[in-house]
C-alpha positions as CSV (number, residue, x, y, z in Angstrom):
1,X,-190.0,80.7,278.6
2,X,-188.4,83.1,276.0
3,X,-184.4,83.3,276.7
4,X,-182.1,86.7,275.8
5,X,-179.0,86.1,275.0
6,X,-176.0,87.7,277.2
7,X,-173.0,88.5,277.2
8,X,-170.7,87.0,279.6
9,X,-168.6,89.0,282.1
10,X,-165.4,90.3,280.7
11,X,-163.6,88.7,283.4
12,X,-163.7,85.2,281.3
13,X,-161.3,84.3,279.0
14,X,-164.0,83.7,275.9
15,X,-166.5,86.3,275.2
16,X,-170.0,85.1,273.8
17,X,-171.5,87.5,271.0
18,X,-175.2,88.4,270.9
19,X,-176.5,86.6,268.1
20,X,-179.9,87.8,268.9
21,X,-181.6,84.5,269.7
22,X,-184.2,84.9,272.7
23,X,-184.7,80.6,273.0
24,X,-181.2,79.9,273.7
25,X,-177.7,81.3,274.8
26,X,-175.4,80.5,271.8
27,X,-171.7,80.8,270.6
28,X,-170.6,83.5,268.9
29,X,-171.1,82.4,264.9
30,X,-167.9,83.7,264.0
31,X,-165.6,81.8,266.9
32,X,-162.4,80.6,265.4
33,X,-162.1,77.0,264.6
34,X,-158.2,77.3,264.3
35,X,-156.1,77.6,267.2
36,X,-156.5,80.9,269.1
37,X,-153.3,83.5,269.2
38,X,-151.8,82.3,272.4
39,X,-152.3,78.8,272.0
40,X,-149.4,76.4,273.7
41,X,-147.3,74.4,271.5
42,X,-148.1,70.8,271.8
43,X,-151.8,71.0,272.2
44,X,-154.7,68.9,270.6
45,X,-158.6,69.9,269.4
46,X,-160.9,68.4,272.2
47,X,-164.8,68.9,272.8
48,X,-165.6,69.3,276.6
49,X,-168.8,68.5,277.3
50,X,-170.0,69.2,280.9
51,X,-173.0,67.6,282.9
52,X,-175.9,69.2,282.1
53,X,-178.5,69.4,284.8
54,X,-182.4,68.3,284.0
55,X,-183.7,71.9,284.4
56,X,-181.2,73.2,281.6
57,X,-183.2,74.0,279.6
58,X,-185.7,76.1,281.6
59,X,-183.0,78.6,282.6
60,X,-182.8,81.9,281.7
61,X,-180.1,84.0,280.1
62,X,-178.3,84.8,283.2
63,X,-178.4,81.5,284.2
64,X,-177.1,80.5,281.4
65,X,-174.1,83.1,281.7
66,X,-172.9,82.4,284.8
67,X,-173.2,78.5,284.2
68,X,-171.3,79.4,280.8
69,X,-168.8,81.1,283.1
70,X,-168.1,78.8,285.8
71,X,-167.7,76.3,282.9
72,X,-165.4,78.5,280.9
73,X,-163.0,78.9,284.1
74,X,-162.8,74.8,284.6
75,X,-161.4,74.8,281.1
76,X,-159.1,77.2,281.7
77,X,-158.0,76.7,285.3
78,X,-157.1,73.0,283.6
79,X,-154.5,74.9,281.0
80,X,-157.0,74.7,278.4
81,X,-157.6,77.6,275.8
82,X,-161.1,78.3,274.6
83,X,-161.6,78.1,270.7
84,X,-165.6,78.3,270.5
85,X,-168.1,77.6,273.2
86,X,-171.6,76.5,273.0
87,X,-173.9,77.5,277.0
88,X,-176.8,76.2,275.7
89,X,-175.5,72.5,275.5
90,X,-173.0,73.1,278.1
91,X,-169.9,72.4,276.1
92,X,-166.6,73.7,274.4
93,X,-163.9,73.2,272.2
94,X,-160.8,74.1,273.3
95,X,-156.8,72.8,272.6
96,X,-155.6,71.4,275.3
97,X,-151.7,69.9,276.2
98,X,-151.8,66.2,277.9
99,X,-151.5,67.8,281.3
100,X,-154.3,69.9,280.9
101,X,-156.5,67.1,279.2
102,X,-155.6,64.9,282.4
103,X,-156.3,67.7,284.9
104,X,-160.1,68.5,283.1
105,X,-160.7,65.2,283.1
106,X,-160.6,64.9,286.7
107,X,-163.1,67.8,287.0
108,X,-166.4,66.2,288.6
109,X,-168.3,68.7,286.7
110,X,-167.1,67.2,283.4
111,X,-168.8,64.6,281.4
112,X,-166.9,63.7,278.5
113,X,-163.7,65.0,276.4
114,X,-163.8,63.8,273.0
115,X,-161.5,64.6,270.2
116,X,-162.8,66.8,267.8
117,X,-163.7,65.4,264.6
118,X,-163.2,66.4,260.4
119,X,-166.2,66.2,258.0
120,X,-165.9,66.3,254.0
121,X,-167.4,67.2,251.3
122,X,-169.3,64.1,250.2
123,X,-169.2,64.6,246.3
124,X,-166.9,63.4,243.0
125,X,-166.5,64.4,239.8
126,X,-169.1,61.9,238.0
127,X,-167.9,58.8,237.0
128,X,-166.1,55.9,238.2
129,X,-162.6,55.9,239.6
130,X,-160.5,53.6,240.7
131,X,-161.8,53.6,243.9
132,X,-165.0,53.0,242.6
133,X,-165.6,50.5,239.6
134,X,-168.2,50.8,237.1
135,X,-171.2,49.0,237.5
136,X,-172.7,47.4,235.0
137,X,-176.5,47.9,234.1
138,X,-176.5,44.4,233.7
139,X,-175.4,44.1,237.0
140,X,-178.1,46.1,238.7
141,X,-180.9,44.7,236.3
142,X,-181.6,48.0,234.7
143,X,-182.3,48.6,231.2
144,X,-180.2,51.5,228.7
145,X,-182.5,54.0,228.8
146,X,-182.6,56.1,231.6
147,X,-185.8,56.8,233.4
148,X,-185.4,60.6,233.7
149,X,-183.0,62.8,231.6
150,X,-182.3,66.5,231.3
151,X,-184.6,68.8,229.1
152,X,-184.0,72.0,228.7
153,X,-183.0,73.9,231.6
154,X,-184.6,71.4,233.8
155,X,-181.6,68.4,235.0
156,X,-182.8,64.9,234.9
157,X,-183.1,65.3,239.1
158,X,-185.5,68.1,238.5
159,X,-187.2,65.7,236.5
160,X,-187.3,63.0,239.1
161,X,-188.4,65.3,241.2
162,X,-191.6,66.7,238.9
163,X,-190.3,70.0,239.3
164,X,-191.4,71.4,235.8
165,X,-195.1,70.3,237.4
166,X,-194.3,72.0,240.8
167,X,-193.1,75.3,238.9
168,X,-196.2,75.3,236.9
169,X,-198.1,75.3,240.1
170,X,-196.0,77.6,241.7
171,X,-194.8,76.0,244.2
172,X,-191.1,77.2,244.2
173,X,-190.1,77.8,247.8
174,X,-191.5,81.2,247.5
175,X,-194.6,82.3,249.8
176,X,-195.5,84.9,252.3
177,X,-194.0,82.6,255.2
178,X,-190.4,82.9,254.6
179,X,-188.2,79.6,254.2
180,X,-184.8,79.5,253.7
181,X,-182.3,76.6,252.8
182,X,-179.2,77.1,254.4
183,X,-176.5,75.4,252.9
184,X,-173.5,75.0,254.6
185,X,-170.5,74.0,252.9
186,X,-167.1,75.3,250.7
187,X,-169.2,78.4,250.2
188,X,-170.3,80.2,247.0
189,X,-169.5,81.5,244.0
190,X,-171.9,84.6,244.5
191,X,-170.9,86.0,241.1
192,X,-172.0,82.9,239.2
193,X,-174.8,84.4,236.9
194,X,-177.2,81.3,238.1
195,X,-177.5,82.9,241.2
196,X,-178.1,86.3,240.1
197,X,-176.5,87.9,243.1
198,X,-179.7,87.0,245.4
199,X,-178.1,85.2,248.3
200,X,-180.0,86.2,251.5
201,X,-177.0,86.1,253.3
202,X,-173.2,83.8,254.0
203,X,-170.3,83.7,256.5
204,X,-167.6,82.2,257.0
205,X,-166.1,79.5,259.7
206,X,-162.7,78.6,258.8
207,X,-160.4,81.4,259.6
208,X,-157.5,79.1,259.0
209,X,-157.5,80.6,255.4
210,X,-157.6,84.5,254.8
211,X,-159.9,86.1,252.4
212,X,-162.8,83.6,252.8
213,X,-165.6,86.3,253.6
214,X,-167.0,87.8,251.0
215,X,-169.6,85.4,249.1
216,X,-168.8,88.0,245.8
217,X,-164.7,87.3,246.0
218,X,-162.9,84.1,246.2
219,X,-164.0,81.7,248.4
220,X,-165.5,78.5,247.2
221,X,-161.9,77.4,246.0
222,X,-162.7,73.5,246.4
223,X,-166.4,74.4,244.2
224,X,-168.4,72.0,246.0
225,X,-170.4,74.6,247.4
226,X,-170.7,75.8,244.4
227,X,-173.1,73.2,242.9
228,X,-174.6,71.9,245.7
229,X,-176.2,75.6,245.9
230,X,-176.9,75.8,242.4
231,X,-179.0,72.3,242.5
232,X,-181.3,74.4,245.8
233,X,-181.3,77.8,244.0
234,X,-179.8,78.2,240.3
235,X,-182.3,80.4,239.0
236,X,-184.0,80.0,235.5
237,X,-182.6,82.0,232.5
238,X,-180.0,82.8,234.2
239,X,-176.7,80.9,232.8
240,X,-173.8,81.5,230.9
241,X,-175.2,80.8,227.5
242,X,-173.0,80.2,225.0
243,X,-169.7,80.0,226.9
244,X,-168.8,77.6,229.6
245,X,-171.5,75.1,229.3
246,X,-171.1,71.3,229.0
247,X,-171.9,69.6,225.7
248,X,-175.3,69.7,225.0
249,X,-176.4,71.6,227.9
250,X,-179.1,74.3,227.6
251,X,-177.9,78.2,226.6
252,X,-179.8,79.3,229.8
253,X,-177.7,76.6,231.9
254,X,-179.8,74.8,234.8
255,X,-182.6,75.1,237.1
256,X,-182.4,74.9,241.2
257,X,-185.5,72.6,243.0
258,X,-186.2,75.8,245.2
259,X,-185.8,78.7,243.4
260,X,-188.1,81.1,245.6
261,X,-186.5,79.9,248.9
262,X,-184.5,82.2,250.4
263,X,-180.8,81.1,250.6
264,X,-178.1,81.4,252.8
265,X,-174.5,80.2,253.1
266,X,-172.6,79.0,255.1
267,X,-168.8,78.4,254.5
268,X,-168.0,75.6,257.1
269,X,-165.2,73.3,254.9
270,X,-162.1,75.1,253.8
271,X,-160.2,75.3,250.5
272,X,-159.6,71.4,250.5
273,X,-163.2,70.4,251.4
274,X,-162.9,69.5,255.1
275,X,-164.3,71.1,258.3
276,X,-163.9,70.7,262.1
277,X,-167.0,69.5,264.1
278,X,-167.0,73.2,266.0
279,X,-166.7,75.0,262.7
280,X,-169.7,73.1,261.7
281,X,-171.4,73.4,264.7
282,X,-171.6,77.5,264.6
283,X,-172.3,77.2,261.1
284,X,-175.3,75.2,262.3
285,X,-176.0,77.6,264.9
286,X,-176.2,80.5,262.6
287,X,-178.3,78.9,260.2
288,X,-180.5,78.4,262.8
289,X,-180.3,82.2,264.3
290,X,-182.3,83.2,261.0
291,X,-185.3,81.6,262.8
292,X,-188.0,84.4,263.6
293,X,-188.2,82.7,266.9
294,X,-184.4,83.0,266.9
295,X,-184.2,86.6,266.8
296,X,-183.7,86.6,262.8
297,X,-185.9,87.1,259.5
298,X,-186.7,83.6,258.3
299,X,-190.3,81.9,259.6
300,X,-188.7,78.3,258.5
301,X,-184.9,77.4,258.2
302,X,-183.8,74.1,256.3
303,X,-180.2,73.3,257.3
304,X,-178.7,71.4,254.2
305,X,-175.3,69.6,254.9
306,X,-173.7,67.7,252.2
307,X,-170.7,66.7,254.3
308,X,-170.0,63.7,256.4
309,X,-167.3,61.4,257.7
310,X,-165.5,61.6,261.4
311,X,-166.4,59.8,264.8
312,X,-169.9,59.7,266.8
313,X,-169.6,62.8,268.8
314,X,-171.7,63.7,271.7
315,X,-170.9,67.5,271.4
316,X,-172.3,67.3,267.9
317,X,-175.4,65.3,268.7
318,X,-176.1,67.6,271.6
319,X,-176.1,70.6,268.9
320,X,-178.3,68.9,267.0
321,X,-180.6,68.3,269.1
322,X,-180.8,71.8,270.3
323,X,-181.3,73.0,266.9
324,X,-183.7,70.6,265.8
325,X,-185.5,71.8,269.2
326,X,-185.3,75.0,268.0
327,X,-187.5,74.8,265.2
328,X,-185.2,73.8,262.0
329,X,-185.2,70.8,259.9
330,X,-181.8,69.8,259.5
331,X,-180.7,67.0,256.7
332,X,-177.6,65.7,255.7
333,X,-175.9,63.2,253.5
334,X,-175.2,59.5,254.4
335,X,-171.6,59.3,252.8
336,X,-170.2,57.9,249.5
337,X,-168.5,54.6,251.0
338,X,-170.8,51.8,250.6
339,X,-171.2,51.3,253.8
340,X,-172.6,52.5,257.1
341,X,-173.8,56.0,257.3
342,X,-171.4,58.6,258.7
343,X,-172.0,61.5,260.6
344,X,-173.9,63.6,261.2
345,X,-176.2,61.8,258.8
346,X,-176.2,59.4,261.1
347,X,-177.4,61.2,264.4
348,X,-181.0,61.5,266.0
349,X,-182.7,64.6,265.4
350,X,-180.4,64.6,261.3
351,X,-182.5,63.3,258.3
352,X,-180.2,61.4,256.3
353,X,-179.9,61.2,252.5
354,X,-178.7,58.2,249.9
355,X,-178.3,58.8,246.0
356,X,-180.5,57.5,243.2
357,X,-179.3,57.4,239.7
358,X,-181.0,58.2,236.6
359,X,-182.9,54.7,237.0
360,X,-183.8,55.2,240.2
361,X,-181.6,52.7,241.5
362,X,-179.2,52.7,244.5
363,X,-175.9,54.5,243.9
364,X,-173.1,51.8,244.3
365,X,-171.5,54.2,246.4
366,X,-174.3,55.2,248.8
367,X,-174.4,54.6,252.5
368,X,-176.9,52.6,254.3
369,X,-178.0,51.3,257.5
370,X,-181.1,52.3,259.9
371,X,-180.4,56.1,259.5
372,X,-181.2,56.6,255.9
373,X,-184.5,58.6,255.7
374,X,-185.0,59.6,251.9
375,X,-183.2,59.8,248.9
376,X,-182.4,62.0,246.3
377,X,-180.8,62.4,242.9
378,X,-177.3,62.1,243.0
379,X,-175.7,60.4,239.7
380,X,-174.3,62.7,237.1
381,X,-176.0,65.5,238.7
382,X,-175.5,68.8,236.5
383,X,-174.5,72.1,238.4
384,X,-172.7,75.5,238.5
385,X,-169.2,75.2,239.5
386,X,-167.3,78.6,240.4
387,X,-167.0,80.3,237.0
388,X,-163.9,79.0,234.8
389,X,-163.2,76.2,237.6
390,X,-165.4,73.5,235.9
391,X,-164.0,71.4,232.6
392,X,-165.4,70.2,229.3
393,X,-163.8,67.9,227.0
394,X,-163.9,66.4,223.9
395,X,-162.4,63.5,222.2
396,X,-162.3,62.6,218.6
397,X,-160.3,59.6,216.3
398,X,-160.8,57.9,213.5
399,X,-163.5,60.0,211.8
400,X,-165.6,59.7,214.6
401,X,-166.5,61.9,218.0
402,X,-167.1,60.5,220.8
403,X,-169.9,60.7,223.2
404,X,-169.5,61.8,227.0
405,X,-165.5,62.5,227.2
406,X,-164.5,63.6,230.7
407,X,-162.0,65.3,231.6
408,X,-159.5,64.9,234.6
409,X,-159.8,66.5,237.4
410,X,-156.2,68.1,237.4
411,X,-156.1,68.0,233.4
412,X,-154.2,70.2,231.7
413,X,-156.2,72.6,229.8
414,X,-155.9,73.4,225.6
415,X,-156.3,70.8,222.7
416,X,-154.1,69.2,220.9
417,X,-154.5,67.1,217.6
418,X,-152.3,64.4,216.3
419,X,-151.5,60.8,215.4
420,X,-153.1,58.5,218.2
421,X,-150.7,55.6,219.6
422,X,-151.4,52.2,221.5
423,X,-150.1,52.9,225.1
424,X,-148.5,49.2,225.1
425,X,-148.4,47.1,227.7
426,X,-150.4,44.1,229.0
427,X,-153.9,44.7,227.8
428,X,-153.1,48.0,226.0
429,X,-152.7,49.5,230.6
430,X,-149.5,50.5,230.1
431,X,-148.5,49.9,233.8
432,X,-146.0,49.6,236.0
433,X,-143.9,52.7,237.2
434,X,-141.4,54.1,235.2
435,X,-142.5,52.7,232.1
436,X,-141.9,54.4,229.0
437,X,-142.7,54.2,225.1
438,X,-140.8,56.1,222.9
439,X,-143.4,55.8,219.6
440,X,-146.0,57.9,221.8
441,X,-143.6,61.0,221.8
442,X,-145.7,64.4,220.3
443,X,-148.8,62.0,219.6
444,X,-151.5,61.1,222.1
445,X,-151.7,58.2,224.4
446,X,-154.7,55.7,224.0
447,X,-154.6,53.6,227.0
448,X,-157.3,50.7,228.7
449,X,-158.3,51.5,232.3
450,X,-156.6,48.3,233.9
451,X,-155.0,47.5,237.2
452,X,-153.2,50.2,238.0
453,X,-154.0,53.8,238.7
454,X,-155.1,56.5,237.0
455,X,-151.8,58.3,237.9
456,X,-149.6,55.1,236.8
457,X,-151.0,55.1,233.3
458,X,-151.1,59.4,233.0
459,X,-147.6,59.6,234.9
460,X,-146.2,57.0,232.1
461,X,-147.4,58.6,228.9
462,X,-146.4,62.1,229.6
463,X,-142.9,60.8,230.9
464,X,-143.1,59.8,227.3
465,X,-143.6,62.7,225.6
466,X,-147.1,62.2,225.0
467,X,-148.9,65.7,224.0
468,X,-152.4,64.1,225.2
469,X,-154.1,60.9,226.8
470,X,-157.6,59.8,226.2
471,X,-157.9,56.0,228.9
472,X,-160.9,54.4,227.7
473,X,-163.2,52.4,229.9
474,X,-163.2,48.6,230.9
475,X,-167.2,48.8,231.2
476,X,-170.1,50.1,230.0
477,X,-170.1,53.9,231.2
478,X,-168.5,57.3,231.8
479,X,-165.3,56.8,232.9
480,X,-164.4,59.9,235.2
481,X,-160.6,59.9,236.5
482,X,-159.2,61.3,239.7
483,X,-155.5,62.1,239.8
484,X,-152.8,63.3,242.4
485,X,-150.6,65.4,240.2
486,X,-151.3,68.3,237.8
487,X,-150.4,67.7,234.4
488,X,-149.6,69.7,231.7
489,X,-151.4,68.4,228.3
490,X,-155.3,66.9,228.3
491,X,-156.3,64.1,230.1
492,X,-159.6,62.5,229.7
493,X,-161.9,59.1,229.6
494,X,-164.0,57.8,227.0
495,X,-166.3,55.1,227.3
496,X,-165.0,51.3,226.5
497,X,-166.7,51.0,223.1
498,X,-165.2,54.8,221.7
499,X,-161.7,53.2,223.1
500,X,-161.9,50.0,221.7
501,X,-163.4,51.1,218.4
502,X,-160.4,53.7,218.1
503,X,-158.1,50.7,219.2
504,X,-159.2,49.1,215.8
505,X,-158.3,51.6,213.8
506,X,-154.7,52.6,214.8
507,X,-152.7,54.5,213.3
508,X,-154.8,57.0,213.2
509,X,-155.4,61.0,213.3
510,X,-157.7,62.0,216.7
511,X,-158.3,65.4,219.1
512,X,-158.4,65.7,222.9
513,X,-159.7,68.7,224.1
514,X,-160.4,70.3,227.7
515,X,-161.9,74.0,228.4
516,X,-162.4,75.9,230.6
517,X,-166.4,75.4,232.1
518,X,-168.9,77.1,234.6
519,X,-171.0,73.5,235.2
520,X,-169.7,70.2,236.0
521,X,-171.4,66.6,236.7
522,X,-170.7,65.5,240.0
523,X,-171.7,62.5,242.0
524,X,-172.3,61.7,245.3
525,X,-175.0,61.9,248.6
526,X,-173.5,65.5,248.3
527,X,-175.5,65.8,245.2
528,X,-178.6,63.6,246.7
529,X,-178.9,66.4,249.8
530,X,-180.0,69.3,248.5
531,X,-182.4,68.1,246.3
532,X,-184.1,66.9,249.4
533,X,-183.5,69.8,251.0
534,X,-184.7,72.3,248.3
535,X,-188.0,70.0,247.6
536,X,-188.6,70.3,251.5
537,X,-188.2,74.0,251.5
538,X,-190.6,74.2,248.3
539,X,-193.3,72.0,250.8
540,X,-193.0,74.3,254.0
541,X,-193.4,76.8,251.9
542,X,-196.9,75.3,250.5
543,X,-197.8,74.2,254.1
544,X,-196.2,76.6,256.6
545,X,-198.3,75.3,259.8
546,X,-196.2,72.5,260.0
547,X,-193.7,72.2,262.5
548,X,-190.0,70.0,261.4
549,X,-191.5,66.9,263.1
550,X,-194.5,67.2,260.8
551,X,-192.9,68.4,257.2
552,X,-190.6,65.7,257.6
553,X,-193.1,63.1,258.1
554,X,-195.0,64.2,255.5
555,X,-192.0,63.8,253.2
556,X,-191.6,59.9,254.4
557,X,-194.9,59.5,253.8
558,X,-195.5,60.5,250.6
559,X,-191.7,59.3,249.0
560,X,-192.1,57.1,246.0
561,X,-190.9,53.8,247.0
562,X,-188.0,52.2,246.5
563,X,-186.2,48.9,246.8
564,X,-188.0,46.6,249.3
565,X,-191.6,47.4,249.3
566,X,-191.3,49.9,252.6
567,X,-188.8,51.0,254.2
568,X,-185.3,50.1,253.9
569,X,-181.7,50.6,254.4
570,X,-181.3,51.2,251.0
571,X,-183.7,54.0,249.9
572,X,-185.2,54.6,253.3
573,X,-188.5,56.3,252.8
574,X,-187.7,56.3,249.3
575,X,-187.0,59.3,246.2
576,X,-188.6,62.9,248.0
577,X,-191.7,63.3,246.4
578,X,-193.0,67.4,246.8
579,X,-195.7,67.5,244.3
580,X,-197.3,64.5,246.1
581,X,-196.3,66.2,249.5
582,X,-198.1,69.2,248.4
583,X,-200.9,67.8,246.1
584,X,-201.7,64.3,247.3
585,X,-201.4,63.4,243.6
């Protein structure tokens, strides 16, 4: 039976908006995710989840409204103040004071009260970190050479991914079924020139910070949104050419998976990368309105979720359920921990991503466990970034210039040239707080990556006077650097050989420099998602008769094969495959 969607009586204290879905009575998109005006002092984020009776999902818009309504007057009858509500899975979220939390708890019509969970953005600047180590290739058995690299516009994950054979096909997400990937997220720098103004549609979920709403103003402040749209959508010959770009990157900039799909946005993290579980949860609901069956202008909807982290919730699990039900395929990444995969990864109903590197071998930081479903590139993956938010750098000493310098993530910006000094210390790591060397005073700082932080070593050398520091790698690698404070003069990592070269040569004359860029590498399952997502977008396009059940079996089946011969908790199915999806070849 085909459901309308009501509006509930104006007697209740929340009023549902229409969202023009006739399967399903569903929250208003747009509910706040903040506390409501009104809202006692003292008062905690729960999810309410009431018991749902077995011929739920037969009833019929009214019947959904006045259950909605009965339930809405438990919640506040209890003290309890309504921030978003959900009738179609029979739950809430809402703030409630211990007295109130005790007194719905007691309600026989309740099932569960759960505390609402946070979910963050699951990508890095590429890398390691000293959270992270390097990994040797030695370690993981692999040789130097990369098995896919960039060329041209086309990023070494478009590569993995055959996409210069799907484009040649056609097979770009476009078709006369129309699929959309709907990325939810920071949100979107819509003026990025990748993009070429043609997002479909966006809206925003966090009201906790003002001026979020318009995809063509400020709004992806954190930038993670940013790229993991550009790696679904950046169109071809579309960049910034000359200005901006990353060493050695194409004039034209980059190349999205599914440049034909139709793409929305959803901003469901705030300025600092984090979300609520009900601020996700209508972000999910919206993507899913776009559904023809849904009431909205999309035949298939791919719900692409780069975010993760939090407590197993039964609110969330419930939603998506109902939206799988409803039609869409929803996948999200497995986390960037090493260890089990988070949520909502993790749930029934959510296909679950891990990232490859350029080798095809396991991220050190990806997830596993039971969960993981495919896998995707997400090493060093090259993006847009909101324009100007991104950094280059460069390093030179010695006569020579170094290969792959990366710049802090709260670098100052500008370059600087002078006489480069040994750091000091044990090892050349100049640790230990409060440490201070007076020779590197107007020069720049030349430090090993050691046993203490990032911050320690930075913190130390511009106490110092230091007008730049380049910290050089203690393996084989990039060494990408994470920081807590904003500093004033360049900071940025070299690899252990360019550092240990330079070392040799002291005293010496070198450059550090960090602009100003539209693209940044980024790493992460963040990275991994919407590559999968975009190549499953490109295949329901190609093969529209099939439902979400059957595209993503079809991509399990026909993923190249990783790790254990099978599937394991490693790769699952293994790398997405969409020409073979497609082709059979």
């Amino acid at each position: 039976m085909k459901l309308t969607h009501p509006l509930l009586a104006t007697t209740l204290a929340l009023t549902l908006a229409a969202c023009g879905q006739p399967s399903a009575v569903t929250p208003d998109a747009a509910a706040p995710t903040a506390p409501v005006a009104g809202t006692p002092t003292g008062t905690d984020s729960y999810l309410v989840g009431f018991r749902q009776p077995l011929s739920a999902q037969n009833l019929g818009g009214q019947e959904l409204a006045a259950q909605a309504a009965v339930q809405a007057q438990a919640i506040t009858s209890a003290g309890g103040v309504i921030s978003s509500q959900w009738a179609d899975i029979s739950a809430a979220a809402v703030r409630l004071s211990p007295a109130a939390l005790t007194k719905l708890r007691a309600n026989p019509s309740v099932e569960y009260i759960e505390q609402e969970a946070v979910h963050r953005a699951q990508g890095r600047p590429s890398g390691s970190s000293d959270a992270r180590p390097a990994s040797t290739l030695a370690a993981q058995g692999l040789s130097a050479q990369a098995l896919y690299a960039p060329s041209g516009e086309y990023t070494w994950g478009d590569n993995a991914l055959r996409v210069p054979a799907l484009r040649a096909a056609g097979y770009t997400g476009a078709s006369t079924t129309r699929v959309a990937v709907c990325v939810l997220d920071t949100g979107i720098d819509g003026n990025h020139p990748e993009f070429q103004r043609k997002l479909t549609g966006f809206r925003n979920f966090v009201t906790t910070e003002t001026n979020r709403n318009d995809p063509y103003a400020l709004n992806d402040v954190d930038g993670h949104g940013t790229h993991v749209a550009g790696t679904v959508f950046a169109q071809y010959g579309a960049g910034t050419g000359t200005t901006g770009l990353q060493s050695g990157m194409d004039a034209a900039g980059v190349g999205g998976v599914a440049t034909g799909a139709n793409l929305f946005v959803g901003r469901v993290l705030g300025d600092t990368g984090s979300g609520s579980s009900s601020g996700i949860i209508n972000g999910v609901n919206w993507c899913v309105a776009q559904l023809k069956s849904q009431g909205g202008t999309q035949d298939r909807v791919v719900v692409s979720m780069s975010l993760g982290g939090g407590s197993k919730s039964q609110t969330e699990q419930r939603a998506y359920t109902a939206a799988y039900n409803k039609g869409a395929l929803i996948i999200a990444a497995t986390g960037n921990d090493g260890a089990a995969v988070s949520y909502p990864a993790a749930y029934t109903q959510v296909a679950g991503v891990a990232a490859v590197d350029s080798n095809l071998a396991k991220a050190d930081f990806s997830n596993f466990g039971t969960q993981v479903d495919l896998s995707g590139p997400g090493v060093a993956v090259l993006s847009p970034v909101p324009l100007g938010q991104g950094t280059a750098a460069s390093a030179s000493g010695g006569g020579v210039t170094f290969a792959d310098a990366q710049a802090a993530d709260k670098t100052g910006r500008g370059s600087f040239t002078g006489t480069v000094v040994a750091a000091g210390g044990t090892n050349n790591e100049f640790c230990g707080a409060g440490t201070r060397n007076a020779a590197l005073n107007g020069n720049i700082a030349l430090i090993a990556r050691g046993t203490c932080s990032f911050e320690e070593k930075t913190a130390n050398a511009v106490a110092s006077g230091a007008r730049g520091v380049m910290i050089y790698n203690n393996a084989a690698g990039a060494l990408g650097i994470s920081l807590t404070n904003t500093y004033a003069v360049p900071v940025l990592g070299i690899q252990q050989a360019d550092g240990q070269a330079l070392l040799g040569k002291l005293p010496t004359t070198g450059t550090v420099a960090v602009t100003s860029a539209d693209y940044a590498y980024l790493d992460g399952t963040s990275m991994a998602t919407p590559h999968v997502s975009a190549a499953a977008a490109v295949v329901w396009a190609a093969k529209p008769t099939l439902t979400n059940t059957g595209l993503l079996n079809l991509l399990t089946s026909t993923a190249r094969d990783l790790g254990t011969a099978g599937r394991d908790n490693n790769f699952g199915y293994g790398l997405v495959d969409p020409l073979k999806a497609i082709t059979g070849q």
